[in-house]
SEBATI-722309 format. One line per 10 residues: number of its first residue (from 1); their letters; for each residue x, y, z of C-alpha. Coordinates in steps of 0.001 Angstrom, whole numbers, plus 500000, padded with zeros to 6 digits. Example, Ala and Ser with C-alpha at 12.3 -4.5 7.8 and 13.67 -1.06 7.14 Angstrom:
BEGIN
1	AS	512300,495500,507800 | 513670,498940,507140 $
//
This chain:
BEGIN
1	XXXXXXXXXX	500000,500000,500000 | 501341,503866,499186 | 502177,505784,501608 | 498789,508104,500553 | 496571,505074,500483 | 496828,504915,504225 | 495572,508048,504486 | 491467,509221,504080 | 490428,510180,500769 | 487445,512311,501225 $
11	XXXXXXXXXX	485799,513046,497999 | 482641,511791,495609 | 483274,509466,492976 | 485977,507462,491435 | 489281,508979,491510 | 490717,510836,488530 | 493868,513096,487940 | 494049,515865,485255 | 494930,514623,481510 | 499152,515192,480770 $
21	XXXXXXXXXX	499231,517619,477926 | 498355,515583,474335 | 495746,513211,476253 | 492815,514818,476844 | 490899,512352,478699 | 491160,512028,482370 | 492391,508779,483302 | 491173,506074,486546 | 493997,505671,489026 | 494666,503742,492424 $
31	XXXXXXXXXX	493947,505113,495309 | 496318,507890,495763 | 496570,511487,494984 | 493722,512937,493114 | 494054,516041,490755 | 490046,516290,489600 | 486895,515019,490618 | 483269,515982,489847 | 481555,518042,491833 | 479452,516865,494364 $
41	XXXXXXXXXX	475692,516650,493568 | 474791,519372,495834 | 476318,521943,498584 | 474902,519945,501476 | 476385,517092,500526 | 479703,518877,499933 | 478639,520537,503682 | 478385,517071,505368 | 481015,515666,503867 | 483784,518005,504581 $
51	XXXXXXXXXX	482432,519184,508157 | 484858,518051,510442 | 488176,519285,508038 | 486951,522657,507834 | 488081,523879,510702 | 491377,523068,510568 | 491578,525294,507688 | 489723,528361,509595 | 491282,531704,508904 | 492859,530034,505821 $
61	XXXXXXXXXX	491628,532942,502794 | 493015,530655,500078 | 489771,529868,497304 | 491681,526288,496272 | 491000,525553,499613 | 487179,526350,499163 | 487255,524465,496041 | 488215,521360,497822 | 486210,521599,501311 | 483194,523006,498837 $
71	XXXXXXXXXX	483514,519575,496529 | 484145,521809,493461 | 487741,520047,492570 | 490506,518387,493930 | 490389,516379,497225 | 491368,516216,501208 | 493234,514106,502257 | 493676,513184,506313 | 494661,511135,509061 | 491492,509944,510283 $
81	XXXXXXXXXX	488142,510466,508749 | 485874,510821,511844 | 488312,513014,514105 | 490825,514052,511865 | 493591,515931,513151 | 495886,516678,510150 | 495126,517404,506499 | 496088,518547,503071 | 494024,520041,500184 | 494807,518994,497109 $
91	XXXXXXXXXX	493911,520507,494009 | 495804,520685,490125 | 499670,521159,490977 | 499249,522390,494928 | 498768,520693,498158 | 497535,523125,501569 | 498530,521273,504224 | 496554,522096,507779 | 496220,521072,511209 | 498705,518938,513459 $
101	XXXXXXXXXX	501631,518265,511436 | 502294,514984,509814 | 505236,513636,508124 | 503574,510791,506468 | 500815,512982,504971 | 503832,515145,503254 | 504990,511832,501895 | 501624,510779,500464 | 501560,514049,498153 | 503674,514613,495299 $
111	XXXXXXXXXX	502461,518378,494113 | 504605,520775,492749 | 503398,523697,495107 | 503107,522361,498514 | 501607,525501,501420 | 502624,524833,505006 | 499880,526479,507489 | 502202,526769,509770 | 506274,527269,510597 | 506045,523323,512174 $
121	XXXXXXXXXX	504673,522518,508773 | 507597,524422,506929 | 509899,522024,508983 | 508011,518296,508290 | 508473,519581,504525 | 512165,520360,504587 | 512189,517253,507070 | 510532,515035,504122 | 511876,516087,501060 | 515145,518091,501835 $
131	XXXXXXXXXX	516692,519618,498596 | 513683,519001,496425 | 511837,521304,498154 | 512518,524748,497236 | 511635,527525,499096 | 509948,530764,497934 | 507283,533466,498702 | 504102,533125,496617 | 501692,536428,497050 | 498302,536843,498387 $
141	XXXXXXXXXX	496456,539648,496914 | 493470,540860,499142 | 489822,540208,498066 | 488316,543067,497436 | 484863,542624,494936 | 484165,546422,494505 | 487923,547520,494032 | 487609,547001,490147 | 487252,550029,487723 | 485528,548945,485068 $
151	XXXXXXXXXX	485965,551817,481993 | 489903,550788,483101 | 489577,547404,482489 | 487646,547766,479418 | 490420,549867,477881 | 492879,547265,478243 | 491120,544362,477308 | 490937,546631,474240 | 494505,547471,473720 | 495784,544705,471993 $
161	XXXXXXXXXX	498356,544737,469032 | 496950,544949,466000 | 496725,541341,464433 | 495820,540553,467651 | 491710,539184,468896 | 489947,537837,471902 | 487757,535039,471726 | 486218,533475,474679 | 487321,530083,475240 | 484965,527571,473217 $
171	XXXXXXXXXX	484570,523646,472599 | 487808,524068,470002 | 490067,526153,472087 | 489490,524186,474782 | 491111,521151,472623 | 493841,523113,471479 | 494756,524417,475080 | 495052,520851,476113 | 497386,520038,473674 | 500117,522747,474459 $
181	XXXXXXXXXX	502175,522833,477377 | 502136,525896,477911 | 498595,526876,477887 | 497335,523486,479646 | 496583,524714,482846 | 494182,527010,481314 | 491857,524199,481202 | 493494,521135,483173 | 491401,520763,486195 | 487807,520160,484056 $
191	XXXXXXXXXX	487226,516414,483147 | 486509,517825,479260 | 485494,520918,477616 | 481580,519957,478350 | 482561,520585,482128 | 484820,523610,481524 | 482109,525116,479304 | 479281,524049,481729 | 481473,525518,484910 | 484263,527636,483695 $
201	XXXXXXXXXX	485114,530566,481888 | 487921,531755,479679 | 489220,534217,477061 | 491998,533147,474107 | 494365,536199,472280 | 494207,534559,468793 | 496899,535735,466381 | 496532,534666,462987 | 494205,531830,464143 | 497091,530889,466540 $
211	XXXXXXXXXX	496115,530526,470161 | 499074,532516,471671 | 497543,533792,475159 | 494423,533217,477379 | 493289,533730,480811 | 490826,531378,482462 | 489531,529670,485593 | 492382,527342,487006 | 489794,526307,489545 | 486335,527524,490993 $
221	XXXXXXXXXX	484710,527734,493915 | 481225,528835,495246 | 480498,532456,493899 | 483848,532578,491917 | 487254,531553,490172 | 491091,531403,490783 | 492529,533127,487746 | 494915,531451,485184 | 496465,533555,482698 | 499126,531897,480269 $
231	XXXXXXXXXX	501513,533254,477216 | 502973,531284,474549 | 506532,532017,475217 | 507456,533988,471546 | 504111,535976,472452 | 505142,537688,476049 | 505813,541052,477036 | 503435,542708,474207 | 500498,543082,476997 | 498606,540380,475648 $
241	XXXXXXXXXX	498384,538810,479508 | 496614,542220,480592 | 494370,542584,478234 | 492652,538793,478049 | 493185,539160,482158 | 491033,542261,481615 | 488550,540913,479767 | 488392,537723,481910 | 487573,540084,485114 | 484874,541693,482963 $
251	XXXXXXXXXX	483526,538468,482350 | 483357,536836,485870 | 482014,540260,487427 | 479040,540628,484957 | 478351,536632,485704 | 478377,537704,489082 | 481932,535825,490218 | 484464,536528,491858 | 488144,536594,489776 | 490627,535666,493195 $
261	XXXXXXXXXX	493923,536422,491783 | 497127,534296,494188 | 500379,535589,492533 | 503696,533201,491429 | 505496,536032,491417 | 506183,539828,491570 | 505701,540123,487745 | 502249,538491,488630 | 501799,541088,491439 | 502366,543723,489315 $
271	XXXXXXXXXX	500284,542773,486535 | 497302,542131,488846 | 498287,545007,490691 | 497689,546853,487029 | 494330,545754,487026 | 493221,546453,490206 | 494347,544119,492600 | 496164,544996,495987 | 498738,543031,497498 | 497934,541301,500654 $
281	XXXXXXXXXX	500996,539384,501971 | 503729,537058,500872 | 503734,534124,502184 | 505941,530755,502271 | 505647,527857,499801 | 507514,525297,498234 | 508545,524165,494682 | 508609,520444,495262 | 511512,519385,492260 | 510384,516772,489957 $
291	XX	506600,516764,491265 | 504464,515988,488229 $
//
């Protein structure tokens, strides 16, 4: 048995993990770490289900979180399903981990972000994985749904290049996202592009008919989405991330969601700062070295 099969797997249906870029169908694994799952069939399932984890996330402002405990994506895993003590929130590439801290539950994950809660969790990561975990600050930016202005926003979602277009994110550029690296995790947590249609929401900078940018929902939650917003390498720095991260704001506050923006970066933090975002606090994570 893995070291995560010994650990609680709390989440509905059979477990899947996201597609690897040129195979667009999730695939059935063993029990272990699980990337995507349905959602649950309603909230008070979700509710029920996830009860007695949520509070060792409390205080915890993070919306993959949310998306886990709320049975959106992703799944928990923890040390004991009726009284659980210690847990970790997985969802796409990052694991949250919460609660007492557990060296075996670092071992059972293999994401390439991994979030302590806590300075004793900093230590059971560096304990676990020693040089493969590399330490840096990721960025919280504060969540603020009436910070936006929206003539600003529309201006830049305007300013593109000229050659350049925005297209929201249909049936077809769905398939070609999935099939290049680097715009896969504008769509790699939805089972297909019937569930990212159905629950998320995207924008694509075409050039020529060329996908070369887009900005999307990595994940969602109730009431909103963590943004995604990718560049085809030989497209960046000619503001094509601001203006389909513009328009994908636009988009999400006229549906009525929120866009939660958690940057990688400082170039992140100053491009979300650009549209409207303020910085919150850094905060400690860890590149996990030859995580999927």
């Amino acid at each position: 048995m893995t070291a995560a099969a010994r650990f609680f797997m709390l989440f509905n249906g059979k477990c899947v993990r996201a597609a690897a870029p040129g195979d667009p169908h999730p695939r059935d694994t063993p029990p272990q770490i699980c990337y995507t799952i349905p959602k649950l069939t309603s909230t008070e399932v979700s509710a029920m289900r996830y009860s007695n984890l949520a509070p060792l996330f409390a205080g915890w402002d993070e919306t993959m979180i949310w998306s886990c405990l709320q049975g959106h994506m992703g799944c928990v895993l923890a040390d004991d399903e009726a009284a659980p003590t210690s847990a970790a929130a997985v969802v796409g590439g990052f694991c949250f981990f919460a609660g007492r801290p557990d060296e075996r539950l670092v071992r059972a994950v293999d994401a390439a972000i991994l979030v302590p809660q806590t300075p004793a969790w900093q230590a059971a990561i560096e304990s676990v994985w020693g040089l493969r975990a590399e330490k840096i600050f990721r960025y919280a930016m504060k969540k603020e749904p009436d910070v936006f202005d929206l003539a600003k926003l529309t201006a830049c979602s305007a300013a593109l290049p000229t050659g350049f277009t925005l297209r929201p994110i249909d049936d077809e550029l769905h398939g070609r996202a999935s099939r290049e690296e680097w715009s896969f995790d504008l769509c790699s947590q939805f089972a297909d592009a019937e569930d990212f249609l159905r629950r998320g929401v995207g924008v694509a900078v075409l050039h020529g008919g060329e996908l070369v940018a887009g900005a999307s929902s990595y994940t969602v939650y109730d009431g909103g989405i963590e943004i995604e917003i990718d560049t085809k390498p030989a497209y960046r720095n000619r503001g094509l991330a601001s203006a389909c991260g513009a328009r994908l704001i636009l988009t999400c506050l006229d549906r009525g969601l929120y866009p939660s923006w958690d940057a990688h970066d400082l170039r992140s933090v100053a491009l979300a700062e650009k549209l409207g975002y303020h910085l919150d606090r850094p905060y400690i994570a860890y590149l996990l070295q030859g995580a999927p």
